[in-house]
N, C-alpha and C positions, 0 to 999 in steps of 0.2 A: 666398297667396290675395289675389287683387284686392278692393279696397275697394268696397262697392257704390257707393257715392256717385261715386267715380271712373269705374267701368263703365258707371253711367248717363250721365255723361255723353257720353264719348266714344263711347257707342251710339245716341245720340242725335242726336251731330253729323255722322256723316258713315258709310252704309255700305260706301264702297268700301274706307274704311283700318280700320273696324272688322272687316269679315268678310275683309278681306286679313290685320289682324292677328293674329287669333285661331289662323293657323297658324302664328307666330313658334312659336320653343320655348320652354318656360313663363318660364325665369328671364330672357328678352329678353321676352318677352312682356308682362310686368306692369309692367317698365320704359316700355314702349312706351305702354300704358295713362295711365298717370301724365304724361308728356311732350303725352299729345296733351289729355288732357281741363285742364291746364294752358294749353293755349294755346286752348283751343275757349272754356274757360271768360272767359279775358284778351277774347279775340273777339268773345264775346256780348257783354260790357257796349258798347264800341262800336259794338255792327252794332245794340242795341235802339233803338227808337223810342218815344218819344226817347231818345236818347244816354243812358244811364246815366254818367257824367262822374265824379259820387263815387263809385262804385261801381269803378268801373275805379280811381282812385288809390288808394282804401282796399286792393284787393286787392294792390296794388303794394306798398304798404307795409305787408302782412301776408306778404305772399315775404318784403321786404329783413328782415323779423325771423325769420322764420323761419331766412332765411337763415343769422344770429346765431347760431343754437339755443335760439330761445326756439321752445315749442308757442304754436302763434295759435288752435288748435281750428278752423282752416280745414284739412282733410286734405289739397285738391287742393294749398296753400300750402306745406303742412308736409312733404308728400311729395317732391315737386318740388325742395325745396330739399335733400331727402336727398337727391335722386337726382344733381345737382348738385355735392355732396361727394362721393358714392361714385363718382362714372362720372367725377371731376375735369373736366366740363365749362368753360370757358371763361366766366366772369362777361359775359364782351364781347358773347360771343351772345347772350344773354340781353339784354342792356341794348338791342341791337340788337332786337331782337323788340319788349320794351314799346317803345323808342322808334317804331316804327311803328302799333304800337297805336294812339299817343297823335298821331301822325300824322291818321290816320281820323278825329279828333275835330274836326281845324280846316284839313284840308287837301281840299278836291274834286276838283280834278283835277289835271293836268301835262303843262307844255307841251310838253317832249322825253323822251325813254329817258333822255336825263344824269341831269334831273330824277326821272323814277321809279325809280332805280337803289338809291336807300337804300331805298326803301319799299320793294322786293321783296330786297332783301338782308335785313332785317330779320324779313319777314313769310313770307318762302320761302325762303333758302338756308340761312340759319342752321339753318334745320328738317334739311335733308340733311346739317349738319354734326350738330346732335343726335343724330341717328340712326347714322350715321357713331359716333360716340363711344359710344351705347351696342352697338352691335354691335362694338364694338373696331378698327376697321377702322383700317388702315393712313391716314398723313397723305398718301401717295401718293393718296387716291382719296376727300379733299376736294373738292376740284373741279369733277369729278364729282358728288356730293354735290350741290354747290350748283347745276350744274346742273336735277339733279334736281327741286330744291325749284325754283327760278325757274320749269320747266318746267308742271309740275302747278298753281303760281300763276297763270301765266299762262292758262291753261286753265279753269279758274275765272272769271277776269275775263272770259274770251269765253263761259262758260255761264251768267254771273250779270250778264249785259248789263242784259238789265229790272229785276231785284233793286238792284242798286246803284243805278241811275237814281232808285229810289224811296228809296233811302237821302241822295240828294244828290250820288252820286260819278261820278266818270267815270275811268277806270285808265289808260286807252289815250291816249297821249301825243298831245298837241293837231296837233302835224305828223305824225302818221298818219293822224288825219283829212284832215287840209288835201290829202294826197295824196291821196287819194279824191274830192275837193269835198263835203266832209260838214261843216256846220257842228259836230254832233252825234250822237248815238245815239239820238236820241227816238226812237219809234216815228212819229211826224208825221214831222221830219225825212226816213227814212230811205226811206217808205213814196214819195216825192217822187224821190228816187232808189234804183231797190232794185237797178238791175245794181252802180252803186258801190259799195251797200253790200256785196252779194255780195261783190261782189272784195277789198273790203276785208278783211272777215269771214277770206277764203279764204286771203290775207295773212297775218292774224295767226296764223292753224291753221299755218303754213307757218314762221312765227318760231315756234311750238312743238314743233314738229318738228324746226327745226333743233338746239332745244335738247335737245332729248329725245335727239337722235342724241349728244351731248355725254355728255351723262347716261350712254346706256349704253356709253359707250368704260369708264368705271368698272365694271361688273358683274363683272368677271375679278378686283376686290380682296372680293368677297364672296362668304362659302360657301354654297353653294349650298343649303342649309338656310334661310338668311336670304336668300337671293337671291327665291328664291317668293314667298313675300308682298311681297316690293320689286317685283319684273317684274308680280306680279299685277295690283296698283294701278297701276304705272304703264301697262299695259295697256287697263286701265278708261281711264285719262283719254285713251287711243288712239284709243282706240271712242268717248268720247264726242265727240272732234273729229271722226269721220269721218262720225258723225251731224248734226251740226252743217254740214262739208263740205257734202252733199250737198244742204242746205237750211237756210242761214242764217238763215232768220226766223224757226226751231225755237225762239232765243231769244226771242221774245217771245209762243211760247203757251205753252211749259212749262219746266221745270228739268228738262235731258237730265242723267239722272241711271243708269245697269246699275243692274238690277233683281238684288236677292240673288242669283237662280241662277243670272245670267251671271257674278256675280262668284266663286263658289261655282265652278262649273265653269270658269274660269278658272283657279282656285287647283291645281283638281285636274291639269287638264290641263298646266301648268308645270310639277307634281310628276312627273305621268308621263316626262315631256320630259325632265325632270329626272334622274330612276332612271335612266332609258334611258343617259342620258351618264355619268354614273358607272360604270352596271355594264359599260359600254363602254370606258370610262380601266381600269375594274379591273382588265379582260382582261391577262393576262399577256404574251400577244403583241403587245399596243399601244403604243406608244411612251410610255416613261415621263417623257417630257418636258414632254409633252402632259397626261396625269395633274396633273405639279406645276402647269403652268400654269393648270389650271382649279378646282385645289383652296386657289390662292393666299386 
């Protein structure tokens, strides 16, 4: 059974991966839970205003004890570090993630991709490697993996244009501006020039794409059970760039966010998709080859 305290959170932070998660299968399922309201929770203390500063290093240092096997009576701490043991996750991820965290506290912007290349290692691939390890997946389809998570990261950063602006940040690397002639992302700035920023905008949807295409050269290392809710979401953040596409300045009147029952009937519809190709591989006159490859 999931923890309420954990359920709350991670239904709270975001419903594309909570109602995509909720059709993992239970015993992936509740690991899932735990990994993300662990990282929503790390998240919040930096995204609050102001900065919760102690509050993020106390949490840190109620993981590393946990980590020990000491109980902290933090659940989301005490969970996570089980989950850590048991799924033998990599300490390295992890250190990778808070150090990004800790990033957010004292860093705003960055001037190249070289430069943001730890910060979305830390705060987005590691995440696809997480998941990667609790679904058991082969190391063949890390990579993938991290694609994924850079992906879905990135895609954030182009929906939470206005949101971070007001947080202090800027994601998008200072010479992808300059390629634009955009000093910045203001809403003043951009409104001054808005075909650049179109293009710009239309640009970075295009670096997400490209990674996305990365991303799913990996879906043939998972089963198609756990494939669903993975294509689900990653789906949702499809649609939300394509909304975004069509009208860049979407960012700065609302958070383009699939409403439950696009996400919901997305879910089901992968599943259909889904049956469909299996009871297809099942056919006894089908090429049994074909079968292995998609049940890898």
């Amino acid at each position: 059974m999931i923890d309420q305290t954990i359920h709350s959170i991670f239904k709270k932070g975001s419903n594309t991966y909570y109602y995509s998660t909720i059709f993992f299968p239970k015993e992936i399922k509740k690991d899932v839970f735990i990994l993300y309201s662990f990282l929503r929770k790390a998240d919040d203390y930096v995204d609050d205003i102001p900065q919760d500063v102690e509050g993020f290093y106390a949490f840190k240092e109620r993981y590393k004890t946990a980590l020990e096997g000491e109980k902290t009576n933090d659940v989301v701490a005490d969970s996570f570090a089980d989950l850590i043991h048991r799924k033998q996750i990599d300490q390295a991820w992890v250190d990778a993630f808070l150090r990004s965290m800790e990033m957010d506290l004292s860093i705003s912007n960055y001037a190249t991709f070289k430069d943001l290349k730890t910060y979305l290692h830390g705060s987005a691939e590691v995440v696809g490697l997480f998941m990667a390890k609790i679904m058991g997946l082969s190391k063949e389809s890390y990579k993938s993996a991290r694609y994924l998570g850079r992906a879905m990261q990135y895609m954030n950063f182009i929906r939470d244009i206005a949101e971070d602006l007001e947080l202090g940040r800027a994601y998008f690397p200072q010479k992808e501006l300059r390629k634009f002639d955009l000093e910045d992302l203001t809403l003043r700035e951009v409104k001054t020039k808005p075909d650049n920023f179109k293009s710009f905008i239309r640009d970075q949807i295009d670096i997400y794409h490209s990674w996305q295409a990365k991303a799913e050269e990996g879906y043939s290392y998972i089963p198609y059970r756990y494939l669903i809710p993975i294509k689900s979401a990653a789906d949702m953040y499809t649609w939300t760039g394509s909304q975004i596409y069509q009208d860049p300045f979407l960012v700065y009147k609302r958070k383009v966010k699939p409403r439950v029952l696009r996400i919901v009937g997305t879910v089901i519809s992968n599943s259909l998709k889904s049956y469909l190709i299996v009871k297809k591989l099942s056919c006894p006159f089908h090429d049994s080859s074909d079968r292995e490859n998609y049940s890898r």
